[in-house]
Structure formats: C-alpha cells, structure tokens
C-alpha positions in Angstrom: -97.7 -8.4 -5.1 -97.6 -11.5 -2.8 -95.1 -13.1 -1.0 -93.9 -16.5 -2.2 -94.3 -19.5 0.4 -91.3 -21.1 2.0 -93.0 -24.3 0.7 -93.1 -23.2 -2.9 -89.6 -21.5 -2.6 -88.1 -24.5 -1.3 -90.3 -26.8 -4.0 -88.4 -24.2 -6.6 -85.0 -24.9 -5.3 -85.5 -28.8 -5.4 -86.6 -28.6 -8.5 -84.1 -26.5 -10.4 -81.4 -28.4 -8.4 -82.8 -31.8 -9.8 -82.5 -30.3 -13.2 -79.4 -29.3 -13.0 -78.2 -32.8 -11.6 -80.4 -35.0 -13.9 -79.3 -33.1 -17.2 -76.3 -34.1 -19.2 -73.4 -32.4 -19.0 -71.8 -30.0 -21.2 -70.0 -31.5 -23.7 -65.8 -30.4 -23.5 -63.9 -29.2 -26.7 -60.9 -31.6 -26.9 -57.8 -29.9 -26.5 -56.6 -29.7 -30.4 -52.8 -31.0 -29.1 -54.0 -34.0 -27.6 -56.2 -34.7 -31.3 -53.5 -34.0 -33.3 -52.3 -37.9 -33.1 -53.0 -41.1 -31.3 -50.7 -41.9 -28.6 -50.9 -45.3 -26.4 -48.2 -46.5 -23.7 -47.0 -50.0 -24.4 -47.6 -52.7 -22.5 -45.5 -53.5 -20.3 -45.9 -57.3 -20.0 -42.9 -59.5 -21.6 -43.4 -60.3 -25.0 -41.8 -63.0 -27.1 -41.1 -60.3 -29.6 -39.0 -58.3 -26.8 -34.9 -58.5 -27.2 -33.8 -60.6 -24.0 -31.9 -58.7 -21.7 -27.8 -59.3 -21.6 -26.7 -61.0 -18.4 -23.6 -59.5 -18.8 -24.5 -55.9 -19.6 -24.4 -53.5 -16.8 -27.6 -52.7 -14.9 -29.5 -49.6 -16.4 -29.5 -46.3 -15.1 -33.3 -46.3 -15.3 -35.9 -48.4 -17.1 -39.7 -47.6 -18.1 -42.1 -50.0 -20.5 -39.0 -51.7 -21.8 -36.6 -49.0 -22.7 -33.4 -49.1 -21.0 -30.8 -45.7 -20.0 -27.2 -46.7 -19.4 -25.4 -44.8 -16.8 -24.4 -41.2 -17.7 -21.0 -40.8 -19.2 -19.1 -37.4 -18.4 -17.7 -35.4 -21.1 -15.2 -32.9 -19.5 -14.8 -30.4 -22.5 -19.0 -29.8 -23.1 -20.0 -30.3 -19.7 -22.0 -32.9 -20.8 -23.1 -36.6 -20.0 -23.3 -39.0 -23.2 -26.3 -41.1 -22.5 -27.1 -44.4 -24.0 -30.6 -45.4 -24.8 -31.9 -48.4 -26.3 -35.4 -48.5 -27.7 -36.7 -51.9 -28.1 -40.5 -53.2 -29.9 -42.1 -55.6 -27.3 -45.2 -55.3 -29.4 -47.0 -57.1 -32.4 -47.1 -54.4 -34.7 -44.1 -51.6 -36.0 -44.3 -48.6 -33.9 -42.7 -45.5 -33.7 -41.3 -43.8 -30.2 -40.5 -40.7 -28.4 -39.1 -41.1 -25.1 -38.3 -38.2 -23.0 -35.6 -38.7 -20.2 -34.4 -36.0 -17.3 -30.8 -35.9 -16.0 -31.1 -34.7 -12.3 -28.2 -33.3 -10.6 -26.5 -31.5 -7.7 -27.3 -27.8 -7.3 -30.0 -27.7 -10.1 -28.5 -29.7 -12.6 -31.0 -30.6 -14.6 -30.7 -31.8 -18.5 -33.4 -33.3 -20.9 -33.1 -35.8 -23.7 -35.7 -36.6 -26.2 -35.3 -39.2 -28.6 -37.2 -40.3 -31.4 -37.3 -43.2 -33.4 -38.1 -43.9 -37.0 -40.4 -47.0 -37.2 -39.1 -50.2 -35.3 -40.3 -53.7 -36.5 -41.5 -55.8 -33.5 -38.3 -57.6 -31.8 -35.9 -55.0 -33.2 -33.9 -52.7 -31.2 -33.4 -49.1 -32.1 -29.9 -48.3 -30.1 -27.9 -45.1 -29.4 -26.1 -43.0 -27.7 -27.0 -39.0 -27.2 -25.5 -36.0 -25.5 -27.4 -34.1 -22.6 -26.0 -31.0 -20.5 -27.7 -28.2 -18.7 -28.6 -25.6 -20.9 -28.3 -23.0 -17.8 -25.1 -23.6 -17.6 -25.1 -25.7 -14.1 -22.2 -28.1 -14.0 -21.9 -31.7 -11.8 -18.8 -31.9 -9.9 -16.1 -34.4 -10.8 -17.0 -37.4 -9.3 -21.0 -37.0 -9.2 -23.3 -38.5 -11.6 -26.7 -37.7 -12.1 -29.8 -39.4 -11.8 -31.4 -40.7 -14.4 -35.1 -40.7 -15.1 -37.7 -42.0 -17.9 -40.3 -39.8 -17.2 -42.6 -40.1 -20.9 -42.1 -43.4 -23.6 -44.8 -42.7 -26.4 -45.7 -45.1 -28.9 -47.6 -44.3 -32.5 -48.9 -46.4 -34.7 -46.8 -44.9 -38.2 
C-alpha cells in the first residue's frame, strides 16, 4: 500500500471542511412547548387605545409593557402581601394576558404571582388585587417591603 501525500491529505481536509461549511444545516425540531401557542410581547409604544395614567395615584411598585404593580400590602395573619395589578390593552385588537411577577425579600423571601386575564377589548383595563407569600415559609420583617418585579407580560391573540 502507498502512503498518501501531505498535498492530497491536506487537499482532503480542505475539501471535506468546505463541505461541511457550504452545506445547510440540520434542520432543529421545535420544542413542542414553545408550538403549543403563539405568544408576542406588546408594544410598548403609547397608544391612543391605552388608559391614561392617574396623576394622583401613587407611583407603581414596578411597570413592564404597560402593566402596572402597586406597592405590596402586608397581611399579618397569612404572612402575605396583597398585590394590586392592573392589566391594561394598549393594542388594536382584544388580547388575552399572563403576567408573571416576583416578590423579592430579605433572607430569601421570595413569592410569585401569576395572573391571567380573560380577553381585554383594546382601551379596557382588567384590574385586581391578588395575594402572594413564600411558600417556604420565609417571612419579611415588620417594617420591610419587598421588591417588586415584572419579569414575563404575555399576550395571545384569543
């Protein structure tokens, strides 16, 4: 048997590399959760079919693509913060959301809130107020509130 040239061992190894570069890739399976339904985040531009703000109300805890959390409220006997959210349609068409909030707090405190909404007409307001606590059983001392954060709004098309 005879040796193979460097010349046509390299010529071998450009050529598969070239291949490999030049063909198309493999194409993925989509993962079946994200197929299950058509999700898009709202714009986040004003719209004159969004609610105006109140002057007078007090400044949210935390705000994300329109949706506004009010300061926790403590509730002594559940160890628990009522939370209000309000869920407005800034768009042109009804919609349906899912907003997922996170209560941070001192030594691990941490509670998560996830509303949904039936369908909203555009310029309507879905408002309410919901309890949150740590299901491990972490309390927030008397005096401390936590932090509040919008981490996920999801809109669908019903």
């Amino acid at each position: 048997m005879k040796p193979i040239s460097r010349t046509a061992l390299a010529f071998t190894a450009c050529a598969l590399t070239l291949t490999a570069c030049t063909s198309p890739p493999a194409k993925r399976e989509a993962h079946p959760v994200a197929t299950a339904t058509k999700t898009s985040a709202p714009t986040s531009r004003p719209s004159p079919h969004c609610p105006p703000k109140n002057p007078k109300a007090p400044a949210p805890a935390a705000e994300k693509d329109g949706v506004r959390v009010a300061n926790p409220v403590r509730q002594k006997d559940t160890n628990g913060f009522l939370v209000g959210v309000d869920v407005p349609n800034c768009g042109q068409k009804p919609a349906q959301y899912e907003v997922n909030v996170r209560l941070i707090g001192p030594r691990g405190y941490l509670a998560f809130l996830q509303v949904r909404t039936d369908t909203v007409q555009p310029g309507q307001t879905v408002s309410g107020v919901y309890m949150a606590r740590d299901e491990g059983g972490t309390s927030v001392e008397e005096g401390d509130t936590p932090h509040v954060v919008i981490y996920n709004v999801i809109t669908e098309k019903p």
